[in-house]
BATOR-509326 format. One line per field, with one value per residue (C-alpha): x, y, z; residue in three letters. Coordinates in steps of 0.02 Angstrom, whole numbers, plus 50000, padded with zeros to 5 digits. Example, Ala and Ser with C-alpha at 12.3 -4.5 7.8 and 13.67 -1.06 7.14 Angstrom:
xx	(50615,50684)
yy	(49775,49947)
zz	(50390,50357)
residu	(ALA,SER)
This chain:
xx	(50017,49882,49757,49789,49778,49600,49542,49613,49516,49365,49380,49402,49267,49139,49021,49081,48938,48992,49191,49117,49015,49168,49280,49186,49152,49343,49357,49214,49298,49452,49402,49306,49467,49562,49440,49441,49623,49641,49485,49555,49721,49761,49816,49975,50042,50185,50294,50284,50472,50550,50675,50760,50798,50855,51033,51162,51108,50943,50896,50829,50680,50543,50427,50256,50192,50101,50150,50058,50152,50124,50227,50309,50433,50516,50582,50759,50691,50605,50752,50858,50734,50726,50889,50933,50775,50846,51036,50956,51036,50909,50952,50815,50704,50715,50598,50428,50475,50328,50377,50439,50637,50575,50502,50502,50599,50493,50347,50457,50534,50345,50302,50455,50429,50244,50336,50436,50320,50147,50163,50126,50215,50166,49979,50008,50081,49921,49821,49935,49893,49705,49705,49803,49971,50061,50230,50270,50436,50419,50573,50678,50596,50479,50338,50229,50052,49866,49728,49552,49403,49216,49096,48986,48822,48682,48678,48836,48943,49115,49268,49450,49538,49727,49759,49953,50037,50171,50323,50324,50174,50134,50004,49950,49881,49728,49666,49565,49478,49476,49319,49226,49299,49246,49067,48929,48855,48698,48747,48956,49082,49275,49399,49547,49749,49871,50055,50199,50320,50484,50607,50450,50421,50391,50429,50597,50722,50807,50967,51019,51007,50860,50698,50588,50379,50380,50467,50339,50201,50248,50288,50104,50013,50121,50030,49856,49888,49961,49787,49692,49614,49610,49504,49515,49524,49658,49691,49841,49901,50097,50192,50057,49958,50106,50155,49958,49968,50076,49987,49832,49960,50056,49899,49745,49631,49645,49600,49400,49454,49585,49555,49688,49702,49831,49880,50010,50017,50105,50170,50113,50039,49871,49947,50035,49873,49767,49905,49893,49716,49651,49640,49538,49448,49448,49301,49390,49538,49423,49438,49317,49297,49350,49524,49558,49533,49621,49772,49802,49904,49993,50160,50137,50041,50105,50301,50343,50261,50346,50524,50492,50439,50525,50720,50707,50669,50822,50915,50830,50834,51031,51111,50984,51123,51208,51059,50991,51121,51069,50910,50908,51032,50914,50716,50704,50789,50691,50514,50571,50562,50444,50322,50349,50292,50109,50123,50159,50060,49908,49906,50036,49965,50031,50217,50152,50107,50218,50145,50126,49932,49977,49876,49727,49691,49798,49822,50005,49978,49944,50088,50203,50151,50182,50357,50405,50359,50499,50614,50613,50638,50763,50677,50690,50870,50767,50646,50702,50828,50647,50678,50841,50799,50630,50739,50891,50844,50710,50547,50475,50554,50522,50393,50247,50276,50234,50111,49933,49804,49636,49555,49425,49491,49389,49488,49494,49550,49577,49613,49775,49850,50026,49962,49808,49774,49601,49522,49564,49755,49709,49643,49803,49845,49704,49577,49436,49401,49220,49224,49322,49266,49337,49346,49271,49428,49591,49781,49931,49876,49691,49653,49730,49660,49474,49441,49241,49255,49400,49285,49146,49213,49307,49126,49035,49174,49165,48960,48954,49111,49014,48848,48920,49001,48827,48758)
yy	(52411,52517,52424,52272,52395,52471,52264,52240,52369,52328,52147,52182,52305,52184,52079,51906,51823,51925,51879,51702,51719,51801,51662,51523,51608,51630,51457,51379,51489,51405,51221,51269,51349,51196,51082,51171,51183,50990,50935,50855,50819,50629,50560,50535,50384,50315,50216,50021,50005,49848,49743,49587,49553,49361,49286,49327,49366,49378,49181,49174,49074,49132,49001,49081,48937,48960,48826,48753,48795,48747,48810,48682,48668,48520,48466,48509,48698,48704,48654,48770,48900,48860,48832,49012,49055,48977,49073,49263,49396,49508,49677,49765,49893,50056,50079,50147,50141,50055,50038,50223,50143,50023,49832,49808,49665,49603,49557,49504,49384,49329,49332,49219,49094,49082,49072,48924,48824,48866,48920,48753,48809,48650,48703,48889,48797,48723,48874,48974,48827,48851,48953,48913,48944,48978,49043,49089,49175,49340,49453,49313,49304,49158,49276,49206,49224,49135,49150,49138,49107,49129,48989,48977,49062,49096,49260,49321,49449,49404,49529,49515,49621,49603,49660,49707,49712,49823,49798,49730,49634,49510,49410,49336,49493,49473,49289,49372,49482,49340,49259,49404,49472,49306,49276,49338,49515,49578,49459,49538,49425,49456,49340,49394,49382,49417,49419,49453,49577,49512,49493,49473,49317,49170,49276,49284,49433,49525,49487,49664,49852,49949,49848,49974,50006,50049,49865,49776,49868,49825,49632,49633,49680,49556,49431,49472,49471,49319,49268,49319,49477,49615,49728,49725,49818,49850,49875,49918,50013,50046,50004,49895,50096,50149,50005,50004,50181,50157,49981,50145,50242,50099,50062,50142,50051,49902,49962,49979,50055,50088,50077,50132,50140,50254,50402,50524,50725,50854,50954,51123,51277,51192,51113,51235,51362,51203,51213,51394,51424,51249,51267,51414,51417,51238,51258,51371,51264,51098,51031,50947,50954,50798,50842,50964,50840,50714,50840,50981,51023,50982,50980,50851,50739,50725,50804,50757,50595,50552,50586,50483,50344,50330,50295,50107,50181,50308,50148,50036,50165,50188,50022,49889,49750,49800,49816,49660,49538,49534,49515,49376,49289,49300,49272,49357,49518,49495,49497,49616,49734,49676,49657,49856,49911,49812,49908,50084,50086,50027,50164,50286,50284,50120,50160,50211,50015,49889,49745,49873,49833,49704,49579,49715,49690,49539,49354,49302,49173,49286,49399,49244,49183,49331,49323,49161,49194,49316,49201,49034,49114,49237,49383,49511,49574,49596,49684,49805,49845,49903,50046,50080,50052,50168,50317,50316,50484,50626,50518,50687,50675,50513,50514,50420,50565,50699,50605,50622,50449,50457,50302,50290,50303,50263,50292,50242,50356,50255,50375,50294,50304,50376,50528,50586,50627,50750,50709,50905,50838,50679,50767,50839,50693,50556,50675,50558,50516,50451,50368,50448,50373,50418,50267,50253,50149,50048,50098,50053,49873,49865,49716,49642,49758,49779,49671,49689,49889,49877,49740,49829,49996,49900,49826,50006,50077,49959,49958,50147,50112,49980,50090,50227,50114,50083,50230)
zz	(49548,49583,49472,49590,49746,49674,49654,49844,49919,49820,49886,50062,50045,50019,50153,50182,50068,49938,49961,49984,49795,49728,49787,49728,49564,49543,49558,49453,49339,49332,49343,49184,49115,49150,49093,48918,48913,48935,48854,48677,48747,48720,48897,48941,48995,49079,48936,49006,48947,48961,49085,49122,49303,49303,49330,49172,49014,48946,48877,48702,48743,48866,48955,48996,49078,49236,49360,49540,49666,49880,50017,50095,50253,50340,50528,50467,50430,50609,50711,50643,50682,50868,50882,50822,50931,51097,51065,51071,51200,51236,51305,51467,51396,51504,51645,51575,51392,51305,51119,51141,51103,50973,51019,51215,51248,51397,51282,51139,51270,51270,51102,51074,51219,51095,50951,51009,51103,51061,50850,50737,50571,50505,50536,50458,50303,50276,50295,50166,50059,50071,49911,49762,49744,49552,49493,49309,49231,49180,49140,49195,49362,49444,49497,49625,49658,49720,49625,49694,49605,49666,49701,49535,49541,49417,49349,49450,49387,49408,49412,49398,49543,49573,49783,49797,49946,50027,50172,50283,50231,50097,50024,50190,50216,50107,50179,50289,50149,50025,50074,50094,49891,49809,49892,49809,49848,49753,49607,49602,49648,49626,49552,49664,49622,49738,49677,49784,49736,49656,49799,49935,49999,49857,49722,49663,49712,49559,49522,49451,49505,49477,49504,49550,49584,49383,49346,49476,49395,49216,49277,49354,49208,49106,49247,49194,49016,49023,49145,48997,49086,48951,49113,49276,49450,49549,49738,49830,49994,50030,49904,49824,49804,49696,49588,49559,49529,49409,49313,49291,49214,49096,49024,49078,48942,49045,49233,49243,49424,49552,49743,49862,50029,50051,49949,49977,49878,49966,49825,49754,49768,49828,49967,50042,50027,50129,50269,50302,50286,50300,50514,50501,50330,50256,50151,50051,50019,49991,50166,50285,50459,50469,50369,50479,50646,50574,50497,50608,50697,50530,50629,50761,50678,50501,50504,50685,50670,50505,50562,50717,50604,50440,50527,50459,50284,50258,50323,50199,50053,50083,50147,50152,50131,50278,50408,50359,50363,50547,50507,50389,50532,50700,50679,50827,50774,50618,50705,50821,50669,50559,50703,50789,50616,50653,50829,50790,50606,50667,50797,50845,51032,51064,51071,51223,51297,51340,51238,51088,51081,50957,50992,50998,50796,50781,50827,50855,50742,50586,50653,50632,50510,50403,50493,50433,50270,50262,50367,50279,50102,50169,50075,50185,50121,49963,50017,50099,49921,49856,49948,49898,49695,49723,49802,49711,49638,49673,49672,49624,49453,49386,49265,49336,49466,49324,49257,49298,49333,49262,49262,49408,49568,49728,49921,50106,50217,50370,50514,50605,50422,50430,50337,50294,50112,50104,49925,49881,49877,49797,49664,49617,49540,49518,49401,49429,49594,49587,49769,49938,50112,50280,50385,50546,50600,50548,50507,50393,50358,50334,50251,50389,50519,50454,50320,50309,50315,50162,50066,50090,50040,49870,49828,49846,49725,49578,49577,49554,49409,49336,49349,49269,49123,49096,49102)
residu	(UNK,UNK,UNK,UNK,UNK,UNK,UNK,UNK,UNK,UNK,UNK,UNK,UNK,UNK,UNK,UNK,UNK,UNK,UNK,UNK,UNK,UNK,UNK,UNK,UNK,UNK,UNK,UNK,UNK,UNK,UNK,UNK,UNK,UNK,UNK,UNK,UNK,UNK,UNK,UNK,UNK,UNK,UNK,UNK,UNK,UNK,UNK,UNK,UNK,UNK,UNK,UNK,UNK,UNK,UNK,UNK,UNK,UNK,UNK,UNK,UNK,UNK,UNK,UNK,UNK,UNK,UNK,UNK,UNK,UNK,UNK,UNK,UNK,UNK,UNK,UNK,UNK,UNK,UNK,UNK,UNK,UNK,UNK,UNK,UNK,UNK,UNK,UNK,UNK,UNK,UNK,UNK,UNK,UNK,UNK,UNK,UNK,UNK,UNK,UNK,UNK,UNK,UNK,UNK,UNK,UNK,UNK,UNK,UNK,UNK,UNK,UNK,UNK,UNK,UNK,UNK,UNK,UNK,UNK,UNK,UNK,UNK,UNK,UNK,UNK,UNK,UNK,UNK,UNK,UNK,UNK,UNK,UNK,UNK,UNK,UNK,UNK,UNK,UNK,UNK,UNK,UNK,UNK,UNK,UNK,UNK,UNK,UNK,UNK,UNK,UNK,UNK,UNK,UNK,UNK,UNK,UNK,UNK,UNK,UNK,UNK,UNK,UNK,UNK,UNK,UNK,UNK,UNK,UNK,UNK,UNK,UNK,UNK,UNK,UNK,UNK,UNK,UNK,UNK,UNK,UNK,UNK,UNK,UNK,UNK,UNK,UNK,UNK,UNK,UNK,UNK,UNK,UNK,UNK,UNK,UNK,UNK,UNK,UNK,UNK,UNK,UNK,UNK,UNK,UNK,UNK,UNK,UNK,UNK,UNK,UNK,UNK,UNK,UNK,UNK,UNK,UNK,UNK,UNK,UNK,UNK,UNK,UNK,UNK,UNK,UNK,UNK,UNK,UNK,UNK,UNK,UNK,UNK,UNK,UNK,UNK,UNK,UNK,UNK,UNK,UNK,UNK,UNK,UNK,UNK,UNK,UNK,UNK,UNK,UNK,UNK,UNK,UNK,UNK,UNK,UNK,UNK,UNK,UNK,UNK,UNK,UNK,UNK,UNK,UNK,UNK,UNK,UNK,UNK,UNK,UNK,UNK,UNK,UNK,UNK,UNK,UNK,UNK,UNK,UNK,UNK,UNK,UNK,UNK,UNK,UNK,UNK,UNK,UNK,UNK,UNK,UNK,UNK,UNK,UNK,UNK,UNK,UNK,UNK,UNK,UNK,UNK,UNK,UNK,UNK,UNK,UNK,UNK,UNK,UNK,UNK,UNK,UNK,UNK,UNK,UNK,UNK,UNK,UNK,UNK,UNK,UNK,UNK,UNK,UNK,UNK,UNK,UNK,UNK,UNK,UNK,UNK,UNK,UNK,UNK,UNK,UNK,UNK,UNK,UNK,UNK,UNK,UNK,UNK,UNK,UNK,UNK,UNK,UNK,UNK,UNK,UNK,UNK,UNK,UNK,UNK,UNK,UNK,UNK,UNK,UNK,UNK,UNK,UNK,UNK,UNK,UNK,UNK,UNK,UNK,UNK,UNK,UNK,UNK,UNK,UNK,UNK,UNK,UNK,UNK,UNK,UNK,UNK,UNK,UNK,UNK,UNK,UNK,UNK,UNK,UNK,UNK,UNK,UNK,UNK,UNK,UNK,UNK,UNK,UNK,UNK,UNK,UNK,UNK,UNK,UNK,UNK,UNK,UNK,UNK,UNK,UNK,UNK,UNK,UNK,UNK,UNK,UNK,UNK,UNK,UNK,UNK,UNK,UNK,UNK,UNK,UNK,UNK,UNK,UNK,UNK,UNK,UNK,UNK,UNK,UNK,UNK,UNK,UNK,UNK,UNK,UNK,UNK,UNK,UNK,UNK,UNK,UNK,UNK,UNK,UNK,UNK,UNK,UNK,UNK,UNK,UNK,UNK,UNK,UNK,UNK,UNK,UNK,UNK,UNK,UNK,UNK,UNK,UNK,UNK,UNK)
């Protein structure tokens, strides 16, 4: 004890350069213990396991065929809808409420009276069918997908990236970012897949217990095996960031790079120093000023902000059956919460308007649209049991949790995230984070939100992997 007194007083003694050169010295010191420690250790990986998810037992033959596939709808499908449309009770909001008490019924009342008179499904249909459209089986499920290739062009270096989605989006989220992925930029072009997670819109829900982000990952990279990509990059944010996550940690040898935007690490002895000294000394911790704008205080804006906003996922990671048997019944009710999420996620400060500032990034036709694509295949009982199968125990002890990802990993931080992640946090458990941008703008859904800003920011990442690979 006194040994450690003597070293205390001797610290404090010092000038604050000194403390500073001490500090940093300390530290250097132990990245390059660390470093030695792991150098030489193979690394681990998250076993890919195995699964069957289809009706009844396992069949003894498996068809790998990849089929076409179009979305398709009919008059019979869109009378039903407006007639289910025309019988909804709506209930007053309260004076002055914005989207404080959930969706305001006075602009859902007008969002409907669009949806019924103005929205051409028929028309949408076509659009989704722009890009082509497959299913195949895999672990006795009809996985579905669209797979876009790039316009030939001499000396143009084509990639294979695979976007995934999350709730309550799907793949209609990337036709916005499509175009600007496959067209040629300083001789890289992407070849793009976009699957939909089993029990999400086209693809088909499992049939038994436990389908969870590990399952979707392994059933993914069973997809671009069976595509004939040995590499390729990945990209993901909600959901679609951890089942990606976890294709890096499956089988690392086969993702040249992983770009995410969103990432969540709030565990350890790290993060707890960042929130205590972070406000007033963030260099020492390994935050930015921009960090500590966007994370402090840490209270309001990241604990009090998550347990104002997570209600509908201790619902959906409990009794998802139950809360959406409404759901699947009224399309109303179902865009009513579906569509709050593309309110309050894009920016927290518009619970405080009474339209929700939803058609501030978005068009009520892409809204919709991404509406009836959970309506007509009455998916959204399904999806919301992802929850439930992903938090059935302590997320924190699952293996892919305990497992560290080092393939390359570039990320956006887009301010009107949920949370903010600083790269010091990401580090804890992505070891090789060769790109991290702070976004000038955008929320939860930004391929949807700011397509050219996520494109561009994807495109940056993989030229400094492949520049490296070179190197």
């Amino acid at each position: 004890m006194r040994a450690l007194q003597v070293l205390k007083e001797t610290f404090f003694g010092l000038d604050p350069v000194q403390k500073q050169v001490l500090i940093g010295s300390a530290v250097a010191a132990g990245g390059i213990l660390a470093f030695l420690v792991h150098k030489g250790r193979p690394i681990k990986t998250v076993p890919l396991g195995e699964g069957w998810w289809g009706a009844g037992e396992k069949s003894l033959s498996q068809d790998d065929k990849i089929y076409p596939f179009q979305v398709q709808t009919s008059d019979e499908e869109i009378l039903d809808l407006n007639e289910r449309i025309d019988k909804m009770r709506y209930t007053d909001p309260l004076e002055d409420s914005g989207f404080q008490y959930g969706f305001n019924s006075t602009y859902l009342k007008k969002v409907v009276s669009y949806w019924r008179h103005k929205f051409d499904w028929k028309k949408q249909v076509a659009l989704l069918n722009k890009y082509p459209h497959f299913k195949t089986k895999i672990e006795g499920l009809d996985v579905h997908f669209i797979h876009v290739r790039p316009p030939h062009h001499e000396n143009q270096k084509v990639l294979p990236l695979m976007l995934v989605h999350g709730w309550p989006g799907s793949f209609f989220e990337f036709y916005k970012i499509l175009p600007l992925l496959t067209q040629n930029q300083d001789g890289v072009a992407f070849e793009v897949i976009c699957p939909s997670i089993p029990g999400y819109g086209f693809s088909e829900a499992p049939h038994k217990q436990g389908f969870d982000s590990l399952a979707a990952a392994r059933i993914f990279l069973t997809l671009m095996e069976r595509l004939g990509f040995s590499q390729f990059y990945l990209q993901g944010g909600d959901w679609g960031s951890l089942i990606t996550t976890n294709m890096a940690q499956m089988k690392p040898q086969s993702v040249k790079g992983l770009h995410l935007n969103m990432c969540m690490s709030t565990r350890g002895f790290k993060v707890l120093l960042s929130l205590i000294i972070g406000p007033y000394l963030p260099f020492l911790v390994g935050l930015s000023r921009e960090d500590v704008r966007r994370m402090f205080p840490y209270m309001e804006k990241n604990v009090w902000n998550i347990l104002q906003e997570s209600g509908y996922m201790h619902i959906q990671a409990t009794k998802p059956d139950t809360a959406g048997c409404g759901l699947n019944s009224s399309p109303v009710g179902l865009a009513a919460y579906l569509l709050e999420k593309f309110s309050t996620w894009t920016d927290m400060n518009n619970r405080d308007l009474e339209d929700g500032g939803l058609e501030r990034k978005f068009s009520l036709d892409d809204l919709l649209t991404n509406v009836m694509i959970y309506w007509t295949t009455g998916s959204i009982v399904s999806s919301m049991r992802f929850y439930k199968e992903n938090f059935k125990s302590n997320p924190n002890n699952r293996v892919d949790a305990k497992t560290a990802i080092y393939v390359p990993t570039g990320l956006a931080a887009f301010p009107a995230e949920l949370m903010h992640c600083p790269k010091s946090w990401a580090q804890i458990r992505y070891k090789n984070i060769c790109s991290y941008t702070f976004m000038p703008c955008g929320g939860h859904f930004a391929a949807f939100e700011e397509p050219q800003l996520l494109a561009s920011d994807i495109l940056q990442f993989v030229k400094k992997v492949e520049k490296e690979k070179k190197v």
